[in-house]
DSSP file (Angstrom, degrees, kcal/mol; ACC not computed):
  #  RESIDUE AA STRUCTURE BP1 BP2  ACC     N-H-->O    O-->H-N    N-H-->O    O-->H-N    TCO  KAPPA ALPHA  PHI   PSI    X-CA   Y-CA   Z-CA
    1    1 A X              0   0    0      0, 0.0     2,-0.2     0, 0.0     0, 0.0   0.000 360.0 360.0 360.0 130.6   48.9 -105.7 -189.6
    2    2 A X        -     0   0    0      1,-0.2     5,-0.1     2,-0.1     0, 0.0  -0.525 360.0 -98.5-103.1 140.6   48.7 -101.9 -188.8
    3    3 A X    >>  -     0   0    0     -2,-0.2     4,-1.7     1,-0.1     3,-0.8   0.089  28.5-110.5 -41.4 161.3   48.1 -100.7 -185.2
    4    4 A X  H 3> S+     0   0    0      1,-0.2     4,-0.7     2,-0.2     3,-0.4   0.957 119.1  48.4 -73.0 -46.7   44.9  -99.7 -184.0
    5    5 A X  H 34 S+     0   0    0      1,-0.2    -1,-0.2     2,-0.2    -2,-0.1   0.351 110.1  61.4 -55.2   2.4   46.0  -95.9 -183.7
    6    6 A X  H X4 S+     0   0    0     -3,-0.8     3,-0.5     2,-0.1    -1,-0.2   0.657 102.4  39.2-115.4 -46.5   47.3  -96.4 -187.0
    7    7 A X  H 3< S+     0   0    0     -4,-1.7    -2,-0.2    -3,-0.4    -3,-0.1   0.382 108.5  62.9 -97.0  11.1   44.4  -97.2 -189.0
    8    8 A X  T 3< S+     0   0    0     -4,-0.7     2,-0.7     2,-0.0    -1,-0.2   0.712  79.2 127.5 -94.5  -1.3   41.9  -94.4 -187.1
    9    9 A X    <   -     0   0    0     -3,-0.5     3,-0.1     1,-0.1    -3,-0.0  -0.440  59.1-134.7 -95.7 107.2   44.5  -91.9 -188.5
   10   10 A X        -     0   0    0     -2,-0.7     2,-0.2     1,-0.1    -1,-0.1   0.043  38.2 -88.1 -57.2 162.8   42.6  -88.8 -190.7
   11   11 A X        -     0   0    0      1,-0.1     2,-0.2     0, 0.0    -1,-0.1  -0.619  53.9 -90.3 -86.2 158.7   44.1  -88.1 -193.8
   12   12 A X        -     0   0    0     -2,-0.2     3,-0.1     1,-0.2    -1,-0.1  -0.479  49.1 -96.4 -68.4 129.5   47.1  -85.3 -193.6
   13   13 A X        -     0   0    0     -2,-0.2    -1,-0.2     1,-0.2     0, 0.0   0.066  50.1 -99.0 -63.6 121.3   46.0  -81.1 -194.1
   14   14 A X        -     0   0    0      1,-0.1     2,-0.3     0, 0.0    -1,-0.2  -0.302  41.6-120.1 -38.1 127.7   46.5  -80.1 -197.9
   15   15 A X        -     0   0    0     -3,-0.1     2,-0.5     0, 0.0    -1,-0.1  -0.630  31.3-151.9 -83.1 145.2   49.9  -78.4 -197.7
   16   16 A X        -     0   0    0     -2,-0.3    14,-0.0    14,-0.0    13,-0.0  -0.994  19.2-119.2-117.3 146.5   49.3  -74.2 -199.1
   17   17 A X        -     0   0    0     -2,-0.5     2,-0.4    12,-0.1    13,-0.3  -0.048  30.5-148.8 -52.3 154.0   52.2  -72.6 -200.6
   18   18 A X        +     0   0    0     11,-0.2     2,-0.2    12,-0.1    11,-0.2  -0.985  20.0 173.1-135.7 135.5   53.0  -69.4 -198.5
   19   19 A X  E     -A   28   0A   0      9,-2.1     9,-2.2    -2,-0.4     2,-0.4  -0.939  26.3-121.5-130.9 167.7   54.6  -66.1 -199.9
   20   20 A X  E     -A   27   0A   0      7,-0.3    38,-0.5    -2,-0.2     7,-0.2  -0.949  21.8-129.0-124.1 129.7   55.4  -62.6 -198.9
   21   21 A X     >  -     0   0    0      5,-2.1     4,-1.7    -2,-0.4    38,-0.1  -0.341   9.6-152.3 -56.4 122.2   54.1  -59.7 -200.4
   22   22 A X  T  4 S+     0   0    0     -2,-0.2    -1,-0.1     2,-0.2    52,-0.1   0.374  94.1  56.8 -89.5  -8.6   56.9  -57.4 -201.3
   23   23 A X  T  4 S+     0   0    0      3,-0.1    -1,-0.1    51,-0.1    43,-0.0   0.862 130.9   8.4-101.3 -71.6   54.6  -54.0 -201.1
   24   24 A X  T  4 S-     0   0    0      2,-0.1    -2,-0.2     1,-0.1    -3,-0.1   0.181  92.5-124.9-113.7  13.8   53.4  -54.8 -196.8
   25   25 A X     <  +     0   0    0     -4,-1.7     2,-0.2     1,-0.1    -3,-0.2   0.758  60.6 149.6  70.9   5.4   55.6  -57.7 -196.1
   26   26 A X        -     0   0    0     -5,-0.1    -5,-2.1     2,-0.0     2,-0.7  -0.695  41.5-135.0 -98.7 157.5   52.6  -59.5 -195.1
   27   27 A X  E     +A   20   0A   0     -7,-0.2     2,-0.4    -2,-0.2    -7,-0.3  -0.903  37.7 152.1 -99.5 133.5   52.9  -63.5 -195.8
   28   28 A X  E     -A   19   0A   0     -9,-2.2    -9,-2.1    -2,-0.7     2,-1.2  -0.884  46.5 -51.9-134.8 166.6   50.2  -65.0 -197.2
   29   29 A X    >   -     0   0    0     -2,-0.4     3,-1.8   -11,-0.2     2,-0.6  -0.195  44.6-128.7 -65.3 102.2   48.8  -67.8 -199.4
   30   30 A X  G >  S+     0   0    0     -2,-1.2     3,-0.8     1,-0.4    -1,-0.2   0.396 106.0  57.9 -18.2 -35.3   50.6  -68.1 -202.5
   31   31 A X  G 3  S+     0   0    0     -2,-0.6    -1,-0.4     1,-0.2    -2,-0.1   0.424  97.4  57.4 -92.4   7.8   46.9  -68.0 -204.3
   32   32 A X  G <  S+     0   0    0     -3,-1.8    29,-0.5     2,-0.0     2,-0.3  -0.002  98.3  84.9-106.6  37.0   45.6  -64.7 -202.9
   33   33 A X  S <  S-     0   0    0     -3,-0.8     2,-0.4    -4,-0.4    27,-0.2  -0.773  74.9-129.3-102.6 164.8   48.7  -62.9 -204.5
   34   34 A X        -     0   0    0     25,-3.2     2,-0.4    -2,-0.3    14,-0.1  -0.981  24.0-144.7-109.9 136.8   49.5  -61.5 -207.8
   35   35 A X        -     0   0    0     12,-0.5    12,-0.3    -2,-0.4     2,-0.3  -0.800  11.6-166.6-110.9 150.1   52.6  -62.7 -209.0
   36   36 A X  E     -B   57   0B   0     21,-1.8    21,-1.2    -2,-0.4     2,-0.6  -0.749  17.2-161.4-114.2 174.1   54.6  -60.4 -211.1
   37   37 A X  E     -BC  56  45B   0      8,-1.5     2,-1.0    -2,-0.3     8,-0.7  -0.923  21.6-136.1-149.2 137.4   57.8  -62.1 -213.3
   38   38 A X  E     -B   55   0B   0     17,-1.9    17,-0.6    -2,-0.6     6,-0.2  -0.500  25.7-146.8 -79.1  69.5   61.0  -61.2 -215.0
   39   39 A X    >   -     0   0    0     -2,-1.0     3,-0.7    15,-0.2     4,-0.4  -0.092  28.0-104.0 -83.6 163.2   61.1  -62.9 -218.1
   40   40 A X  T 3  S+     0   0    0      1,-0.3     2,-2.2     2,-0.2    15,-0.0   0.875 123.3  50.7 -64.1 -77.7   65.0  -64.2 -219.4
   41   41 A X  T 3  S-     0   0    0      1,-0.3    -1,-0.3     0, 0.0    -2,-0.1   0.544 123.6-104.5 -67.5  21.9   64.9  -61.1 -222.3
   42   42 A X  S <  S+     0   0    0     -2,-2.2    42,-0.3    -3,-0.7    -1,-0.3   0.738  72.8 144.3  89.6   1.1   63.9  -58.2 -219.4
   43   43 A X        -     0   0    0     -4,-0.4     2,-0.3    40,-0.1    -1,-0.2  -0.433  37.5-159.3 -91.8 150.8   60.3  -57.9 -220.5
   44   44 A X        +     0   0    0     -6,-0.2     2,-0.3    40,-0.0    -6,-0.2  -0.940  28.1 153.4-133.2 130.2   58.7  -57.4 -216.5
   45   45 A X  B     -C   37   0B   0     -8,-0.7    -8,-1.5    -2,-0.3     2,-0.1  -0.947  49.5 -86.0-153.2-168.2   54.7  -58.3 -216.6
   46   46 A X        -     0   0    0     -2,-0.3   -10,-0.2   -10,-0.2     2,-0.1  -0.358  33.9-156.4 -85.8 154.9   52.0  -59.4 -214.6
   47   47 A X    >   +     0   0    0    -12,-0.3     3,-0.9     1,-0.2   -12,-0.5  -0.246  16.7 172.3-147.6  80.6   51.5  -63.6 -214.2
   48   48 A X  T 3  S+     0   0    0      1,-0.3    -1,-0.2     2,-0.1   -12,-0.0   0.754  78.4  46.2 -92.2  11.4   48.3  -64.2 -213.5
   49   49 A X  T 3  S-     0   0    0    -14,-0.1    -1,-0.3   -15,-0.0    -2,-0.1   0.839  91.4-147.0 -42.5 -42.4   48.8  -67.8 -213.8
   50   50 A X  S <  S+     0   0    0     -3,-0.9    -2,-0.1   -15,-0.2    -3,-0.1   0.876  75.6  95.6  32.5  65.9   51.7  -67.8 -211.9
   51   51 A X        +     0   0    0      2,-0.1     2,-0.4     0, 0.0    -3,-0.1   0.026  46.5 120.8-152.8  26.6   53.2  -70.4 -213.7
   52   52 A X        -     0   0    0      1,-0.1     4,-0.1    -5,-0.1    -5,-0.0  -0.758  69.7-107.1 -81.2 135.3   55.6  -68.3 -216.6
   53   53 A X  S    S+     0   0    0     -2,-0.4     2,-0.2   -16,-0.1    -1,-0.1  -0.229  74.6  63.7 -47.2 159.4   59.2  -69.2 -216.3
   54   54 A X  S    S-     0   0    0    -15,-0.1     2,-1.5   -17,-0.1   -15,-0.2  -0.679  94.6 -30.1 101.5-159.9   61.5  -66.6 -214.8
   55   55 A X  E     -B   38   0B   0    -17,-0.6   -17,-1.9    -2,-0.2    -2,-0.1  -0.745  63.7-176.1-110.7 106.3   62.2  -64.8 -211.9
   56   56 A X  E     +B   37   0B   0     -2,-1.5   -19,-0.2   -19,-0.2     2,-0.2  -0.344  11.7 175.5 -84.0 159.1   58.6  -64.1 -209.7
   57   57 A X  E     -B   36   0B   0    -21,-1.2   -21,-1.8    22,-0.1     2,-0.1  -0.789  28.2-118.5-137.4-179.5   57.9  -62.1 -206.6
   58   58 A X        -     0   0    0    -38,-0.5     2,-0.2    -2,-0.2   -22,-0.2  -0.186  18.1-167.5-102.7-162.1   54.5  -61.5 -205.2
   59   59 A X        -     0   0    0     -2,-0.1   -25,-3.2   -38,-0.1     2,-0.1  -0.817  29.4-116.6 172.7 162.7   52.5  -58.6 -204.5
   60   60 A X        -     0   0    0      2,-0.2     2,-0.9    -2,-0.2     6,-0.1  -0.445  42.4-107.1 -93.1 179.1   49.0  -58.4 -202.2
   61   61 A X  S    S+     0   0    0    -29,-0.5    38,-0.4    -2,-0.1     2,-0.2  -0.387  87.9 106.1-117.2  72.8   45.6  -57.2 -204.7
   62   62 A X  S >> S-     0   0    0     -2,-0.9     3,-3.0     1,-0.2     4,-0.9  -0.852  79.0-132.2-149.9 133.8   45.5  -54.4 -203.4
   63   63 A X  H >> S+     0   0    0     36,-3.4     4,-1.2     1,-0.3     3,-0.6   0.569 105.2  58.4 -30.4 -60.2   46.7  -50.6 -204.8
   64   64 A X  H 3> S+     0   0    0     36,-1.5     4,-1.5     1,-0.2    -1,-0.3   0.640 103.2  49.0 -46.1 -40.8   48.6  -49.6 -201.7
   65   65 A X  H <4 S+     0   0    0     -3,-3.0     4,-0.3     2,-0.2    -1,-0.2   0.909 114.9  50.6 -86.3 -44.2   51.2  -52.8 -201.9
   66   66 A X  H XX S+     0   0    0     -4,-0.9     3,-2.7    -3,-0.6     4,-1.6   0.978 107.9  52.8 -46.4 -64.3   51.8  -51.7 -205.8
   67   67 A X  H 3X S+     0   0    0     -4,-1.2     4,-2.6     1,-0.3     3,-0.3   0.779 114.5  36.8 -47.7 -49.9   52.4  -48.4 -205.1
   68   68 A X  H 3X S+     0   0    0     -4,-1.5     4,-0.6     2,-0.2    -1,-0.3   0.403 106.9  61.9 -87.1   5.7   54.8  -48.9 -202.8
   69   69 A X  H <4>S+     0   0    0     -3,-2.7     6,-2.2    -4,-0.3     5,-0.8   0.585 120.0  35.7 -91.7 -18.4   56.4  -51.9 -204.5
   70   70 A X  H  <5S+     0   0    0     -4,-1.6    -2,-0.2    -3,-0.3    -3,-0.2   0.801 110.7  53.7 -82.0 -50.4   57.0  -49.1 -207.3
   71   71 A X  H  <5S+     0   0    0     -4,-2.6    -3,-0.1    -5,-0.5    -2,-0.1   0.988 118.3  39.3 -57.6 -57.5   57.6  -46.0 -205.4
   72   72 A X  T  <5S-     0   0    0     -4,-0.6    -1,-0.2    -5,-0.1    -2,-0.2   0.772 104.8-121.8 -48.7 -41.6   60.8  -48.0 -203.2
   73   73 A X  T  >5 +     0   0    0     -4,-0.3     4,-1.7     3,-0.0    -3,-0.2   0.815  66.7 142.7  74.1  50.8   62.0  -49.9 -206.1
   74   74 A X  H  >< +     0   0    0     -5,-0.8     4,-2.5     1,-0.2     5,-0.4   0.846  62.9  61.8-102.2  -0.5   61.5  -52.9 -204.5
   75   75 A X  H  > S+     0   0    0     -6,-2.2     4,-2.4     2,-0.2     6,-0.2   0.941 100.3  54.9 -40.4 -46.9   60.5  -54.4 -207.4
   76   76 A X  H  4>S+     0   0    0     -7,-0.3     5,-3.1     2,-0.2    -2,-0.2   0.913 112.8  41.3 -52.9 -45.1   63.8  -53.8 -208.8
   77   77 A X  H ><5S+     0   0    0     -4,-1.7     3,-1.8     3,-0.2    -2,-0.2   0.998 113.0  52.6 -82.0 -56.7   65.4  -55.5 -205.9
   78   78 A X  H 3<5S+     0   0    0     -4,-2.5     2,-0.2     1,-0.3    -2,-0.2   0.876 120.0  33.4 -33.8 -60.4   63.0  -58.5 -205.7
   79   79 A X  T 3<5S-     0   0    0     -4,-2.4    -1,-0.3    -5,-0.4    -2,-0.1   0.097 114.6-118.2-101.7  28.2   63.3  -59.5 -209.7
   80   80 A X  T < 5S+     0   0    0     -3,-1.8     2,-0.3    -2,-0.2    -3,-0.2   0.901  74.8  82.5  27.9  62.5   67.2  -58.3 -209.6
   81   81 A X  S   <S-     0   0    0     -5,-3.1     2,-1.5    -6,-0.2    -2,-0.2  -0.764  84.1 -88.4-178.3 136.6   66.8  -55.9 -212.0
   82   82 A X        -     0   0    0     -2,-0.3    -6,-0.1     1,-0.1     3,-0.1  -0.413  37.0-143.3 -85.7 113.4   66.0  -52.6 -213.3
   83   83 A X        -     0   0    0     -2,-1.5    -7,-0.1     4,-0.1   -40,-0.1  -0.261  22.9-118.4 -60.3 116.2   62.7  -52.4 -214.2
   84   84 A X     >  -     0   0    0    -42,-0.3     4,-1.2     1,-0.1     5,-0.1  -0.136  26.2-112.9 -47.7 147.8   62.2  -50.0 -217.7
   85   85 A X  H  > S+     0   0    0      2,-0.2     4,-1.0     1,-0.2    -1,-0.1   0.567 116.5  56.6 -28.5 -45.1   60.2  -47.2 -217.4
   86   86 A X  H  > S+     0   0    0      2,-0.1     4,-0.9     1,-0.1    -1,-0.2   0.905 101.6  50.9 -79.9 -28.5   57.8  -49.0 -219.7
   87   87 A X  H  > S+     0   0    0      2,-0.2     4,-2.0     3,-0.1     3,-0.4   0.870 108.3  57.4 -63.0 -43.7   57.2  -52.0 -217.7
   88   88 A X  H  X>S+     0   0    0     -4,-1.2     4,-1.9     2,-0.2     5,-0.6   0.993 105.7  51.8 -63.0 -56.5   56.5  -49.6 -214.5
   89   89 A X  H  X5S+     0   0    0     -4,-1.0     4,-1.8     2,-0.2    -1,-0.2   0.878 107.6  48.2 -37.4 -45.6   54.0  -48.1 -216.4
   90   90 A X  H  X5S+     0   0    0     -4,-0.9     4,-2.7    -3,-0.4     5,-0.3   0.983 114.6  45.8 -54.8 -68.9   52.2  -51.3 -217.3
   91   91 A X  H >X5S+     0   0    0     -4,-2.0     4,-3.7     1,-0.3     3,-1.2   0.967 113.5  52.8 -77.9 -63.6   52.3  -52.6 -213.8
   92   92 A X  H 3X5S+     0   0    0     -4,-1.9     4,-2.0     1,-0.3    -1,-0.3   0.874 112.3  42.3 -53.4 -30.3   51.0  -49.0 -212.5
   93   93 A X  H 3X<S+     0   0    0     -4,-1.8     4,-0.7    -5,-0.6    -1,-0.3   0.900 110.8  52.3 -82.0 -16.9   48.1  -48.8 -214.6
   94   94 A X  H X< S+     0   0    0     -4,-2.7     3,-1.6    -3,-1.2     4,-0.5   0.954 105.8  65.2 -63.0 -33.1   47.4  -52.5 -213.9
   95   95 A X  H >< S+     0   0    0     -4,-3.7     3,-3.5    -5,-0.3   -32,-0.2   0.971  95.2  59.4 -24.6 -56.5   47.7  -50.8 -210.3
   96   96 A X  H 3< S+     0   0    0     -4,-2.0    -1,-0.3    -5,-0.5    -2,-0.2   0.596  96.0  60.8 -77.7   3.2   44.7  -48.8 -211.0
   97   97 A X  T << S+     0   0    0     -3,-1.6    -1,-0.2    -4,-0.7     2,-0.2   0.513  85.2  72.8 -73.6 -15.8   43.0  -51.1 -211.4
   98   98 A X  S <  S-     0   0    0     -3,-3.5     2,-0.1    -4,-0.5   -36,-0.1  -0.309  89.0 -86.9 -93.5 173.0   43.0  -53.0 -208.2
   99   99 A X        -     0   0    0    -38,-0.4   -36,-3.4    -2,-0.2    -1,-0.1  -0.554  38.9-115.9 -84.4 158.7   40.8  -51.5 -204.5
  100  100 A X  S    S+     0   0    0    -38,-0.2   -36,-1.5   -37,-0.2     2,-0.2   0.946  98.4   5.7 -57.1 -56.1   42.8  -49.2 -202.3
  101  101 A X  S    S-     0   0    0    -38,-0.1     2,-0.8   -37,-0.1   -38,-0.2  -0.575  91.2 -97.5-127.2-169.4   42.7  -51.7 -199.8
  102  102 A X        -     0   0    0     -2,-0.2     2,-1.0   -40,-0.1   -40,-0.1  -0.814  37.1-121.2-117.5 151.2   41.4  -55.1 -199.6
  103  103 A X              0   0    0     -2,-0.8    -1,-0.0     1,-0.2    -4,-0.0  -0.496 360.0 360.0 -65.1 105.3   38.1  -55.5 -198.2
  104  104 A X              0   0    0     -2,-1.0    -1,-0.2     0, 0.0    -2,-0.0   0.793 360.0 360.0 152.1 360.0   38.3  -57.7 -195.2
C-alpha cells in the first residue's frame, strides 16, 4: 500500500535534450537548433530532421552563428573533418537564408 506522500506525487517534468551551438557557444534546447551532419562518404549537409546517421553538431537559426561556424572552421573541428569547398557553400547560402539575429 503506497504512502500517503507517495500517491499525491505529480507526474515527473518531460526531460529536453540540451545542445551547444558551435557558432555562440550558447546551450540550448536541442529543438531550437539546426543540426548540421557528416554523412559516412564526406557529403556535409543540413538535417533538418535531425535524425540522419552520422556525425552532427548544432548551430543556433540565426546568420551570425553560421558565419562564424564557417569563418573559424569550427565546423571542421566539430564534424572531424574538412569540410569541401562545396559543402561550405551549400551551408553559406542556406546561411542567407536565416535573420541576422534571432528575434527575442
Amino acid at each position: 500500500m503506497p504512502s500517503a506522500s507517495q500517491a499525491k506525487k505529480s507526474p515527473r517534468p518531460r526531460h529536453v535534450p540540451q545542445r551547444t551551438c558551435i557558432g555562440c557557444r550558447t546551450v540550448k534546447p536541442k529543438r531550437q537548433l539546426i543540426r548540421v551532419v557528416r554523412i559516412a562518404d564526406g557529403v556535409v549537409e543540413v538535417d533538418p530532421t535531425g535524425k540522419k546517421s552520422g556525425r552532427g553538431t548544432y548551430l543556433c537559426k540565426q546568420r551570425s552563428c553560421w558565419e562564424a561556424a564557417l569563418r573559424k572552421e569550427r565546423l571542421d573541428r566539430a564534424l572531424k573533418t574538412k569540410v569541401a569547398a562545396e559543402y561550405r557553400r551549400g551551408l553559406a547560402s542556406y546561411a542567407e537564408t536565416l535573420p541576422q539575429s534571432s528575434e527575442g
